[in-house]
PATOR-387776 format. One record per residue (C-alpha): residue number from 1; y, x, z. Coordinates in Angstrom, 3 decimals, m for minus. Last residue first. Layout:
BEGIN
NUM;Y;X;Z
...
This chain:
BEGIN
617;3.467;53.839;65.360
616;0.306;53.490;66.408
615;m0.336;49.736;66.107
614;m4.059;49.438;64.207
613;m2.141;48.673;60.693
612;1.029;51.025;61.624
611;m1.946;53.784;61.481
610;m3.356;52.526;58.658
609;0.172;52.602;56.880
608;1.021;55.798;58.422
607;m2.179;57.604;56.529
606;m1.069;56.808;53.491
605;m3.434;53.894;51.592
604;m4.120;54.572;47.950
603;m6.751;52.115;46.229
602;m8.801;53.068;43.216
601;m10.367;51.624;39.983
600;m7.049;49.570;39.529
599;m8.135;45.910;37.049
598;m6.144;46.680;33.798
597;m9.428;45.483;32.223
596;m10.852;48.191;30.497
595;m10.879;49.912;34.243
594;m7.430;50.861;35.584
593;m6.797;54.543;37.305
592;m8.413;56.726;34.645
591;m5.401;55.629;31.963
590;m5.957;59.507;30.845
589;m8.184;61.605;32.506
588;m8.639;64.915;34.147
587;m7.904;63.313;37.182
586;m10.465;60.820;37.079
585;m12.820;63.965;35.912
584;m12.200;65.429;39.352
583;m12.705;62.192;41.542
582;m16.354;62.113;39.447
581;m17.258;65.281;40.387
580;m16.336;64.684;43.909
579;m18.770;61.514;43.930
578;m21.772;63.592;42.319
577;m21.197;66.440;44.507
576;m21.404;64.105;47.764
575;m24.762;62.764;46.536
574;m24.703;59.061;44.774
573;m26.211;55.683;45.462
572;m26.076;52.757;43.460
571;m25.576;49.705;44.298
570;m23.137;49.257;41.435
569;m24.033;51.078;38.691
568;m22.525;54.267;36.935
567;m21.618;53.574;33.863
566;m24.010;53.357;30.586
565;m23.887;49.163;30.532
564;m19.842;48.945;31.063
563;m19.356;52.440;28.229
562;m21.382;49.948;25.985
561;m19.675;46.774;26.485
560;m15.904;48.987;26.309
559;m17.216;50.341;23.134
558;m18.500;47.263;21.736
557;m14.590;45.569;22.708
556;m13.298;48.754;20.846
555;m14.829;48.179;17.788
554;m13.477;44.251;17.732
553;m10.188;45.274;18.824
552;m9.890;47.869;15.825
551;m11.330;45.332;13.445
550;m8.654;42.606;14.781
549;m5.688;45.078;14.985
548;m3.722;43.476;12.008
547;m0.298;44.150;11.437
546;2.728;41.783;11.091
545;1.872;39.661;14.158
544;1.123;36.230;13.438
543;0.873;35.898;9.814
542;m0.507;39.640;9.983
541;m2.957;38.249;13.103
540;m4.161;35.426;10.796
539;m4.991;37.275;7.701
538;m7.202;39.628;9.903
537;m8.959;36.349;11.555
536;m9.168;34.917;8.241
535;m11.103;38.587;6.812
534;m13.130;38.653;9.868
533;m14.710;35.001;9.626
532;m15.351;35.967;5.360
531;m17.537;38.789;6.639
530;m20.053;37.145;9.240
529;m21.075;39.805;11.315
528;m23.987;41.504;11.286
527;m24.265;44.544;13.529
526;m20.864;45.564;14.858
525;m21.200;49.433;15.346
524;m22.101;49.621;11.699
523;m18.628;48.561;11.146
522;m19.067;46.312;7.555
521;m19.610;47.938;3.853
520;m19.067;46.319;0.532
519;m16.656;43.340;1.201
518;m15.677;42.097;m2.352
517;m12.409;40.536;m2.762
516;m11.157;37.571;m4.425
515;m7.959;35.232;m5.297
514;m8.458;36.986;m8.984
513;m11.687;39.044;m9.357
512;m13.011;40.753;m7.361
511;m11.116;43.652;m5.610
510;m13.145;45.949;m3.005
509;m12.823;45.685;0.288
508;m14.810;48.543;3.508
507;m14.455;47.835;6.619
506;m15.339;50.914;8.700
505;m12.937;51.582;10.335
504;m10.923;53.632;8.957
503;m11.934;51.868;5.724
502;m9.567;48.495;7.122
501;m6.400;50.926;6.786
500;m7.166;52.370;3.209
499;m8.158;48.259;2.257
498;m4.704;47.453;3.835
497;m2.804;46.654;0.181
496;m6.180;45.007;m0.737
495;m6.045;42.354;2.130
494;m2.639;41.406;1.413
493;m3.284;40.602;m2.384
492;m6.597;38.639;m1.511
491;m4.452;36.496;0.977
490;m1.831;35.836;m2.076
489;m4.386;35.444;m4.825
488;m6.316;33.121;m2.849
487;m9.413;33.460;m0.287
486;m12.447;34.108;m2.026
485;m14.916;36.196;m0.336
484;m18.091;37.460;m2.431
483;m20.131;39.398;0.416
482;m22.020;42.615;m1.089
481;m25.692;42.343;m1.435
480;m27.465;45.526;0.436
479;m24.457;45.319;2.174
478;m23.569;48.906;3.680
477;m23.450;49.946;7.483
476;m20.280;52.100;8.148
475;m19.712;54.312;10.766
474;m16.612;54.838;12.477
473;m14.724;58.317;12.390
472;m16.310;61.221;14.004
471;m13.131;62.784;15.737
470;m11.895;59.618;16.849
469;m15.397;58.024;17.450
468;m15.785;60.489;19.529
467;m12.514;60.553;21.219
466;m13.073;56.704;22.193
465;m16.441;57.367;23.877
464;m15.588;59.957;25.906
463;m12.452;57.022;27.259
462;m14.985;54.052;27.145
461;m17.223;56.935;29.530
460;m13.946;57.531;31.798
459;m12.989;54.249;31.753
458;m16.576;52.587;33.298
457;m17.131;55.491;35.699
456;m13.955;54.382;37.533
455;m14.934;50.918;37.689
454;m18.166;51.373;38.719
453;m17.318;54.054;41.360
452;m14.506;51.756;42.743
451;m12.718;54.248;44.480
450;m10.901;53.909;47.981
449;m8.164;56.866;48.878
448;m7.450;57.982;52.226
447;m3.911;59.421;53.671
446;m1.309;62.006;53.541
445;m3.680;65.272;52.774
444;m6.197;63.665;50.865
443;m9.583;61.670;52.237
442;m12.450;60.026;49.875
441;m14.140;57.131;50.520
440;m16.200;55.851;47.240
439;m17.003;52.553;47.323
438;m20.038;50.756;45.454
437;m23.205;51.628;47.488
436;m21.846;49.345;50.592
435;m20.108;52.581;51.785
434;m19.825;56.291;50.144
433;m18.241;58.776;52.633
432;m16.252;62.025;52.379
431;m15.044;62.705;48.786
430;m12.021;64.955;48.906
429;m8.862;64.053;47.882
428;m7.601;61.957;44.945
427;m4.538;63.883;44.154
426;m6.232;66.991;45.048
425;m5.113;68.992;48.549
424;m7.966;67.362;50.421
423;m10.440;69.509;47.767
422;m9.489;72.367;50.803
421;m12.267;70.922;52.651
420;m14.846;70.641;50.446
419;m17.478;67.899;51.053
418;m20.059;66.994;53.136
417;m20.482;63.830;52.786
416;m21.580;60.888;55.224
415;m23.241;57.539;53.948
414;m22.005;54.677;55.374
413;m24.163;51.863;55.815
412;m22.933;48.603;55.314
411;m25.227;46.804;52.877
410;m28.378;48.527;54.986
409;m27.539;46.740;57.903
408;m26.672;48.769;60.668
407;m29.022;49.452;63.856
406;m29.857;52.657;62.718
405;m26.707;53.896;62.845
404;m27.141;53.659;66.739
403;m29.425;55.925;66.423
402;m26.370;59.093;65.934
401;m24.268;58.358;67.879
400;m24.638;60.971;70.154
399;m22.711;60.931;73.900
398;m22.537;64.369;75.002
397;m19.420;64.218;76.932
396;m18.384;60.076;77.805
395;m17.436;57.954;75.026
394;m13.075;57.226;75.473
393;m12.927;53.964;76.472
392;m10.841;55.242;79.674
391;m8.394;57.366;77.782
390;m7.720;54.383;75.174
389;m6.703;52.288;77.874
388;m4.601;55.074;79.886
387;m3.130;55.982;75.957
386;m1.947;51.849;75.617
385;m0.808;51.887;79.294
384;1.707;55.451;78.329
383;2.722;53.001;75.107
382;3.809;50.267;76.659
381;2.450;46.927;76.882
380;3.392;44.300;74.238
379;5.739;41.379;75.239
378;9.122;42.989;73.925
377;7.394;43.726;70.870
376;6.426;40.220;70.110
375;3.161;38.673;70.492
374;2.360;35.544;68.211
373;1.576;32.407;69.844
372;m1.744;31.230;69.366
371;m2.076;27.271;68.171
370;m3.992;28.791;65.237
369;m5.212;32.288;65.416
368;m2.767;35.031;64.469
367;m2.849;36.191;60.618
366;m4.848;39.516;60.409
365;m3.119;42.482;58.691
364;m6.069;43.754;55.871
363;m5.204;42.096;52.844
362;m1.472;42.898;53.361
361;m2.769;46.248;53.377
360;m4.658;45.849;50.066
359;m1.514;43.995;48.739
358;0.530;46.912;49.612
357;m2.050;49.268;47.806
356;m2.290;48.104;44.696
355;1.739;47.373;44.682
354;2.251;51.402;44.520
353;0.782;50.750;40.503
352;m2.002;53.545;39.819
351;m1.417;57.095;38.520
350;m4.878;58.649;36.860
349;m2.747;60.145;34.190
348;0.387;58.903;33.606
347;0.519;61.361;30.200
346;m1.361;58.670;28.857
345;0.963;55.576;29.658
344;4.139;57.695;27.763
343;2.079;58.456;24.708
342;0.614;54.732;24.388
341;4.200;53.494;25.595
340;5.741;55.908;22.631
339;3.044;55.332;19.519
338;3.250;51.395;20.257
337;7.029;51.580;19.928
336;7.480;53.719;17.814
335;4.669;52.225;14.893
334;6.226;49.098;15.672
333;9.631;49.901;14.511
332;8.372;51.653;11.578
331;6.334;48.848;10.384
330;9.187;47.027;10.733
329;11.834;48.857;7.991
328;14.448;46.615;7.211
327;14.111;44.918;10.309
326;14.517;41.218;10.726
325;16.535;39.776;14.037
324;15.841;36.374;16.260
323;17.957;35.356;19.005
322;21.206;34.831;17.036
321;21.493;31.572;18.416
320;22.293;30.107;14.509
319;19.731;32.226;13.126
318;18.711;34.994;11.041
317;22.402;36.710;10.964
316;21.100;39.413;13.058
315;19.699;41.597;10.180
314;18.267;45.346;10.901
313;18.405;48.357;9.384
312;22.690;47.950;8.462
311;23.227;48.096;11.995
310;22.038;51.724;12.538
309;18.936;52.040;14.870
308;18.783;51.337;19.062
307;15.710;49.249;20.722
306;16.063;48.632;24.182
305;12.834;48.004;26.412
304;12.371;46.358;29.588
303;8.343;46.193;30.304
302;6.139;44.399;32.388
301;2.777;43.825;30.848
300;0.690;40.800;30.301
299;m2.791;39.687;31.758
298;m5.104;36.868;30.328
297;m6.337;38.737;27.456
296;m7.347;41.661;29.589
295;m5.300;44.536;30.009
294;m5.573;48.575;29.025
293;m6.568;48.695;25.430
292;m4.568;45.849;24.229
291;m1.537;47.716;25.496
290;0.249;49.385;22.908
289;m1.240;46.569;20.595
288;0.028;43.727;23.031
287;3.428;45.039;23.020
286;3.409;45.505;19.227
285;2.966;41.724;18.599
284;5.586;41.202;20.701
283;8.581;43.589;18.932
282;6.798;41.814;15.809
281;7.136;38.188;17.438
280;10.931;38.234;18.014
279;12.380;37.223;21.067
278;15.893;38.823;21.418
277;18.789;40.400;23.864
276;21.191;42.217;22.271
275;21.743;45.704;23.113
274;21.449;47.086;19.614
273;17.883;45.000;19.721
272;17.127;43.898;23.180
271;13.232;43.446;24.527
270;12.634;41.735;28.160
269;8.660;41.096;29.505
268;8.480;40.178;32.395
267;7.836;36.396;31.759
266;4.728;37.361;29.818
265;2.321;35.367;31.859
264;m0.156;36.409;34.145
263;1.530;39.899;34.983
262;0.558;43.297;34.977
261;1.270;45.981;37.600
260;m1.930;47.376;37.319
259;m1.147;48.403;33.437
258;1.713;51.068;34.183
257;5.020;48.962;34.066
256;7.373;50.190;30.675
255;10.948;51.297;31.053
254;13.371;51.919;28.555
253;14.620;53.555;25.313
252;13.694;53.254;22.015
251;15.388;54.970;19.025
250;15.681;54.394;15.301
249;17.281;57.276;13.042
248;13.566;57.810;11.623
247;11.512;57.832;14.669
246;13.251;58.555;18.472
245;11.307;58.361;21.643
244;12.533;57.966;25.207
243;10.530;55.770;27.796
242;10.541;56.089;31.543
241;7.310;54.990;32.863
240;6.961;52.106;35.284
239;5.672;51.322;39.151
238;8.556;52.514;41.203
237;11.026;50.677;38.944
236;8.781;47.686;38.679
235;8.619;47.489;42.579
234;12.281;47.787;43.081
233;12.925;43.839;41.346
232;13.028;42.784;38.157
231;17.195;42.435;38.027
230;18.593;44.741;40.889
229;15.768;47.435;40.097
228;16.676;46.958;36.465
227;20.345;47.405;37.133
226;19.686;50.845;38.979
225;17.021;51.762;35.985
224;19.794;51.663;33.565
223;22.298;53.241;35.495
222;20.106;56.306;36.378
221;18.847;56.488;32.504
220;22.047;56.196;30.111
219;23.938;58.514;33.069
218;25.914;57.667;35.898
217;27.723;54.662;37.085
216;26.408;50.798;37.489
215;28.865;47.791;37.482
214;27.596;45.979;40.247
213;25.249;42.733;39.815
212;25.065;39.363;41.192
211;22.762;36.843;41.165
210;22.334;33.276;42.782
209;25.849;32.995;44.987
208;26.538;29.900;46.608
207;30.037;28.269;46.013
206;29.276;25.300;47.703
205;31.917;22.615;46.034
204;28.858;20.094;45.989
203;27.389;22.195;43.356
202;29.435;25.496;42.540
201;26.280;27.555;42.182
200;27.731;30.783;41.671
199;26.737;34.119;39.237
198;28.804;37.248;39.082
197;27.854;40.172;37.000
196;29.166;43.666;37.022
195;29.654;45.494;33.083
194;28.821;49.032;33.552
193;24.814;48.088;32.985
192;25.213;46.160;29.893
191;22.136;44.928;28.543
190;19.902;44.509;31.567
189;23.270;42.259;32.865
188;22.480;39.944;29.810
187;18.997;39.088;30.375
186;20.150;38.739;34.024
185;22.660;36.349;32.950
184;20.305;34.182;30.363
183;18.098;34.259;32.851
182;20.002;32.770;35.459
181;21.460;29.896;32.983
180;17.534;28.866;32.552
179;16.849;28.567;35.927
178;20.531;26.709;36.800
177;18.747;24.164;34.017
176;15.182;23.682;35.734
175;17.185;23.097;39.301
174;19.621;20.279;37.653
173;16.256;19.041;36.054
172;15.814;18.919;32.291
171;18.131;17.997;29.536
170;16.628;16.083;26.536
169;18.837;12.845;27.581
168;21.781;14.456;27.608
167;21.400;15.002;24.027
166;22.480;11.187;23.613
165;25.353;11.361;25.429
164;26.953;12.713;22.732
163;30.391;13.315;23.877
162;29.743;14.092;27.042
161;27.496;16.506;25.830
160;28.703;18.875;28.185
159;30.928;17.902;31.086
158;33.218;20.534;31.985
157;33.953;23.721;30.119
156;35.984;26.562;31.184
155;36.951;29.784;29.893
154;39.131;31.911;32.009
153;40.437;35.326;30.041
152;41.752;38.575;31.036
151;44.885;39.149;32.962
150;47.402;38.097;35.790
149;46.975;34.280;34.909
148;49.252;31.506;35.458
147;49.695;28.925;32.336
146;52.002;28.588;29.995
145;51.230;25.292;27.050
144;49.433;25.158;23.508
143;49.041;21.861;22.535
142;46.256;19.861;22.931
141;42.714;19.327;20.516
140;40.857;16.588;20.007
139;37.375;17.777;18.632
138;35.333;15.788;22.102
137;37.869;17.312;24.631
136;40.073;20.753;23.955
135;42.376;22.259;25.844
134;44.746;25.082;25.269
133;46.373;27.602;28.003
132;48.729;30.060;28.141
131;49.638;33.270;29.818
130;52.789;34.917;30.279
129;54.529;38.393;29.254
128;51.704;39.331;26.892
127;50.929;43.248;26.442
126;47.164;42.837;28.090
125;46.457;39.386;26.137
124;46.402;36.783;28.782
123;43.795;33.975;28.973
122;43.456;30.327;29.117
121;40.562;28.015;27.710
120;39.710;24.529;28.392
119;37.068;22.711;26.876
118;35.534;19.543;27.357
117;32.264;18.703;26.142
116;30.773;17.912;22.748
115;33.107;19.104;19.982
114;34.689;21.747;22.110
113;31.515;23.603;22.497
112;31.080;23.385;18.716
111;34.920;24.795;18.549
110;33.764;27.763;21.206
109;30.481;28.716;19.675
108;30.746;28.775;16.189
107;33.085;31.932;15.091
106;29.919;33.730;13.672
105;30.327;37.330;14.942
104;29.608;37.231;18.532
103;27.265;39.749;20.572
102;29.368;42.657;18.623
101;28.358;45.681;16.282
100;27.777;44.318;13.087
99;27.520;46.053;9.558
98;24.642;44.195;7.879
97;27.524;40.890;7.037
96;29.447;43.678;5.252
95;33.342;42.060;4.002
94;33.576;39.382;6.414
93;36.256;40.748;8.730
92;34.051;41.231;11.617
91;34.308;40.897;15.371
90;37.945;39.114;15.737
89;36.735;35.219;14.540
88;37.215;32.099;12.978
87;34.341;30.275;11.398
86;35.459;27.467;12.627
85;38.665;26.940;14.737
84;38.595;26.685;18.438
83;39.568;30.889;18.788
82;42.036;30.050;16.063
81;44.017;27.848;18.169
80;44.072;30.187;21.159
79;45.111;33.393;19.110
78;48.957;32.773;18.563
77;49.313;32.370;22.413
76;47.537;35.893;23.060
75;43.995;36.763;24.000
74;42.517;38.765;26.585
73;41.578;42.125;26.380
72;38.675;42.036;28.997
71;39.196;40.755;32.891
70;36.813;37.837;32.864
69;36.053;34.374;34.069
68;32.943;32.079;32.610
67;33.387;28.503;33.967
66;30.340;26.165;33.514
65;30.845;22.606;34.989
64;29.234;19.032;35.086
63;26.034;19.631;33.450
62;25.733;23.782;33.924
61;22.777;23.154;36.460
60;24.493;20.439;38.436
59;27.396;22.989;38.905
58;28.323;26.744;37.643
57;30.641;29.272;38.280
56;30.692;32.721;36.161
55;32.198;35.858;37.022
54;32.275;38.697;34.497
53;33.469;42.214;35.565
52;34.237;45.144;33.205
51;35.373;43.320;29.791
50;35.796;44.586;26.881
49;36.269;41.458;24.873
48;32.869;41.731;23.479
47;31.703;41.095;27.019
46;33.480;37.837;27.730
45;32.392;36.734;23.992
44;28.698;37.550;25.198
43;29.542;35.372;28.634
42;31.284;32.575;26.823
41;28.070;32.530;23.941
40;25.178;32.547;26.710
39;26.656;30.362;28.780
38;26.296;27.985;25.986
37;22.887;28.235;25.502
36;21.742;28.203;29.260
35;24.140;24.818;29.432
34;21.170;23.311;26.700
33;20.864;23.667;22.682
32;24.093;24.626;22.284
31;24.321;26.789;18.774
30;21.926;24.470;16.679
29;22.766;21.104;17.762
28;26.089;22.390;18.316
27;26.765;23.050;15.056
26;26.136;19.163;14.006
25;28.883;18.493;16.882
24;31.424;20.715;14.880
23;30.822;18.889;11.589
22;31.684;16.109;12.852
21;34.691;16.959;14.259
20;35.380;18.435;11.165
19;34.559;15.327;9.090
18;32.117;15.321;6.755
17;33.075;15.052;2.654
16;31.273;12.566;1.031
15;28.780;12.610;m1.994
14;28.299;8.797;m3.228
13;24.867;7.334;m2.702
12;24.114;4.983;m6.182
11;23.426;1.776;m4.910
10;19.906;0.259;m4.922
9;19.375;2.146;m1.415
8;17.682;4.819;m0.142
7;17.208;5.996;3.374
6;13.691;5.044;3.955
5;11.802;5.124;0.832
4;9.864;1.504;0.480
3;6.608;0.957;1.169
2;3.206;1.401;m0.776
1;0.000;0.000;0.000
C-alpha cells in the first residue's frame, strides 16, 4: 500500500530566505547541545582572549545561569555588536581555514547563544576609558550602554533554551548537568596549565565551589603534571609514565597510568590535539593497541596525552563542536603514539601501581564489630603498658616451635627459605617463605613483597614467547584448497593494500578476481579457522579503528593460552632457589609486574605500613 510523501504538497514549494533569528536557533542545535556545551565556547573564547584566571558561576546545572568572568584583552564598544553577529570573529581572517591556532574560529557560539537564552556581555578592552555592556534575549538585541568593569570580560547567560522550550525537555538532572559542565572545565584546565580555573555552584545563592585550579609555574612537565594531580587525582601522577616522543614534526607529550591502575570504563582517559580537547576514534583505537597486550577487554587505561604537529596536518573544521579533528597523515599519529606508551611501559620494568598495595592494606584493617564503639587514641593504653604486655607474652628461653607446625593444615603451611641475605637489597628482595603453594614471601630492605608465582610465571613465559616469534616470524599453514572470499570491490581493495601487513603474520591474500581475494595460507598457530570470519572482523576494526590488529590479537591470545598452561602451577611447590630465580627474571623483565590481564603479579607493603597495621607506630 502506498501513502503519500510527507511534506509535499500539490503546490509548487517556493525557496525562502530564513530569518536570522532563525537561523541562529538552528546553530544552536548543533553548537549548544546542553549548558556543558555552551560553557565550553565562553570559557575557550575566555582563554583565546589571553586570559590568566577564568571564574565561572553556575545554577540548576547551567539552566538558570552560567557566567564565565575573565581578565584577557577585553573587547571595546565597537566590538560588542560584532561579537553577536554570525560568522564574525578575531581568530582568523578567512584566508587558510588549515592555519588555526585558537579554541574559537567559527563566530557561532555567542549569537546562537543569544538566539535561545539571554545574553549579556560586558567587557573592557585594556586601552578603553569605560566599559560597556550589550544584551541580547531570544535574537533581540539592545543598545550598547557604559557599564563598570576594571578589565577583562563578564559573559553571562541566563535561562537557556528559554526560547525553545522544547530542548528543555532533553535536559537531564540539575546534578547530571553541573557533571557535565565540570568536565568540560577540568578537560579544559589539563589544557592550559598557567590559566587558574574557578568553578561555583550558585544554586540557591550558595556560592559553593566544585573545582578550582591555580595557574601552574615551571617547566612544560612540572606544570603539567601539577594540574593533572589537581584534576585526576595524586594517585595517577605517582602511578604513570612521563611521555615525550617526536615523529615527523608531530609530538606527544603526557602521562600514561602503568596497566594496574586501569579503569572499568574509559572515563580516564583525556586526549587534546594542539591543546584542544577531542574524542576521536583513531587517537582511541591506538590506546587500546598500545595496550591490548597488558589489560583485559573489560579494563581501560588512564592516560592524559597532548598531541602537538603544525596546523595545516590536521583539520578542526569537522564539526560544529569542534570535538572531532582529521589528520593528514594518521597512520603516523598512531604509529607514535602506540610506539611511545609501548616504549615508555617497557622501560617500567617490573614497577607495579602504589594503589596495589593501599587496597591490600585497606584489605587487611579490620572494621570494628557492630554495636562496638571504636577506640580512640585518647582511650588506648600507653606505650610503656603496651611493651610490659608484650614483655610478659614473650615465650620463655628454650621454647621450640618447631611441632607445633605440625598441627597446621597443609593449605597454610609455610615453607621456610633459606635465602641470600644481601639479595634484600633487590627490588623484589629475597625469597624467604612460600605459603598456601601459590605465594611467594620475599623480604627487601624497607618492607615485604607478595608474588603470585602463577601470575608472575605466566608474563615472563608470554614475554619468551613473544621474542620468539619476533625473531622467528609466524608460521604459516597452507590451504591445500585455497578459500574463495568475495566481499566487494571496495572491501577486496582494502584487504590487498594490507596483504604485506596480514603476511607478517601469517595471513597470507591473493587477488581473485573483482570484489575477491584468495586466502592461501592461515597462522599455523591458529589451527583452522574459518577464513571469510577473519577477513569481516579485519574490515570491521579498519571501519572502526583505522588499522586492524585482529590477526595480531588473535596470535597473541594462543600465546597468552599457551604461556597460562606451561607456567608454573598453582599448588605447586618450589625450593628457595627456584623462587629467587624467578624474583630475578621479574626484574629482568619488561611489563613483569601485571599478568596478560593487567591483574599485579606482586604486592609491595613497606615495613611502616605493617607496622602502623598491628599499632606500632
Amino acid at each position: 500500500m502506498k501513502s503519500p510523501a510527507h511534506n509535499i504538497s500539490d503546490k509548487r514549494p517556493v525557496i525562502r530566505q530564513l530569518d536570522e533569528t532563525v537561523v541562529n536557533r538552528i546553530a544552536a542545535g548543533e553548537v549548544v547541545e546542553r549548558p556543558a556545551s555552551a560553557v565550553k565556547e565562553l570559557v575557550e573564547n575566555a582563554i583565546d582572549s589571553g586570559a590568566t584566571r577564568i571564574t565561572l558561576e553556575v545554577a540548576h546545572g547551567g539552566k538558570s545561569l552560567i557566567r564565565v568572568t575573565d581578565d584577557g584583552c577585553g573587547m571595546g564598544a565597537e566590538d560588542l555588536p560584532l561579537a553577536l553577529a554570525r560568522h564574525a570573529t578575531s581568530k582568523i581572517d578567512g584566508k587558510d581555514l588549515l592555519n588555526i591556532n585558537s579554541f574559537g574560529f567559527r563566530g557561532e557560539a555567542l549569537p546562537s547563544l543569544g538566539s535561545v537564552g539571554r545574553l549579556v556581555i560586558t567587557s573592557r578592552a585594556e586601552s578603553a576609558p569605560e566599559a560597556n555592556t550589550i544584551a541580547v534575549s531570544g535574537g533581540r538585541r539592545s543598545v550598547i550602554r557604559p557599564a563598570a568593569l576594571s578589565r577583562g570580560t563578564v559573559v553571562e547567560l541566563r535561562d537557556l533554551f528559554f526560547a525553545t522550550p522544547a530542548r528543555l525537555k532533553f535536559l537531564r538532572t540539575d546534578r547530571a548537568e553541573m557533571q557535565a559542565i565540570s568536565d568540560v572545565v577540568k578537560r579544559l584546565a589539563m589544557a592550559e596549565p598557567a590559566i587558574g580555573f574557578t568553578l561555583r555552584d550558585m544554586t540557591d545563592g550558595q556560592a559553593r565551589v566544585i573545582f578550582r585550579a591555580d595557574p601552574e609555574q615551571g617547566d612544560l612537565f612540572s606544570a603539567l603534571g601539577a594540574r593533572l594531580g589537581q584534576v585526576m587525582g595524586r594517585d595517577f601522577i605517582e602511578n604513570a609514565l612521563p611521555i615525550d616522543a617526536e615523529r615527523e614534526g608531530i609530538r606527544l607529550i603526557g602521562y600514561a597510568a602503568l596497566p594496574t591502575y586501569s579503569r572499568g570504563s574509559a572515563t580516564a582517559q583525556f586526549l587534546f590535539v594542539n591543546g584542544r580537547p577531542v574524542k576521536d576514534k583513531l587517537l582511541h583505537g591506538a590506546l587500546r593497541g598500545a595496550y591490548a597486550d597488558f589489560l583485559g577487554r573489560d579494563r581501560h587505561p588512564a592516560v592524559a596525552l597532548f598531541v602537538d604537529c603544525p596546523p595545516e596536518q590536521v583539520d578542526v573544521n569537522v564539526h560544529p563542536a569542534k570535538s572531532e579533528v582529521r589528520f593528514r597523515e594518521p597512520g603516523v599519529v598512531r604509529g607514535l603514539i602506540v610506539s611511545a606508551l609501548r616504549h615508555a611501559l617497557a622501560a617500567a620494568g617490573h614497577r607495579a601501581s602504589s594503589t596495589v598495595a593501599e587496597a591490600t592494606l585497606g584489605a587487611f584493617r579490620p572494621e570494628p564489630p557492630e554495636g562496638k564503639a571504636r577506640v580512640y587514641q585518647m582511650d588506648r593504653p600507653s606505650q610503656g603498658s603496651l611493651r610490659a604486655a608484650r614483655d610478659w607474652q614473650a615465650p620463655a628461653q628454650g621454647f621450640s616451635e618447631g611441632p607445633a607446625a605440625d598441627f597446621a593444615p597443609a593449605s597454610a603451611r609455610v615453607e621456610p627459605v633459606k635465602a641470600e641475605q644481601d639479595a634484600t637489597d633487590r627490588p623484589l628482595g629475597a625469597a624467604r617463605a612460600q605459603v598456601h603453594e601459590n605465594y611467594i614471601i620475599a623480604q627487601t630492605e624497607t618492607g615485604m613483597v607478595i608474588v603470585d608465582q602463577h601470575a608472575a610465571h605466566e608474563r615472563l613465559v608470554y614475554e619468551k614467547l613473544k621474542r620468539q616469534m619476533a625473531e622467528s616470524g609466524v608460521a604459516s599453514q597452507a590451504l591445500l584448497i585455497p578459500e574463495i572470499v568475495t566481499l566487494g570491490e571496495a572491501d577486496a581493495g582494502r584487504l590487498l593494500e594490507m596483504a604485506e601487513d596480514l603476511a607478517r603474520f601469517g595471513l597470507m591474500l591473493d587477488p581473485f578476481g573483482p570484489g575477491t581475494v584468495a586466502v592461501q595460507a592461515t597462522p599455523a598457530i591458529l589451527g583452522p579457522v574459518n577464513a571469510e570470519a577473519m577477513l569481516r572482523d579485519i574490515l570491521d576494526e579498519l571501519d572502526d579503528s583505522g588499522e586492524s590488529l585482529t590477526v595480531q590479537a588473535r596470535i597473541e591470545a594462543i600465546l597468552s593460552r599457551v604461556a597460562c598452561h606451561g607456567s608454573i602451577r598453582s599448588g605447586r611447590r618450589m625450593t628457595g632457589d627456584e623462587m629467587n630465580a624467578l624474583l630475578r627474571e621479574m626484574e629482568a623483565t619488561p611489563h613483569s609486574g601485571q599478568c596478560n590481564h593487567g591483574r599485579p603479579t606482586y604486592v609491595e607493603l613497606r615495613l611502616s605500613d605493617i607496622e602502623r597495621l598491628f599499632g606500632r607506630t
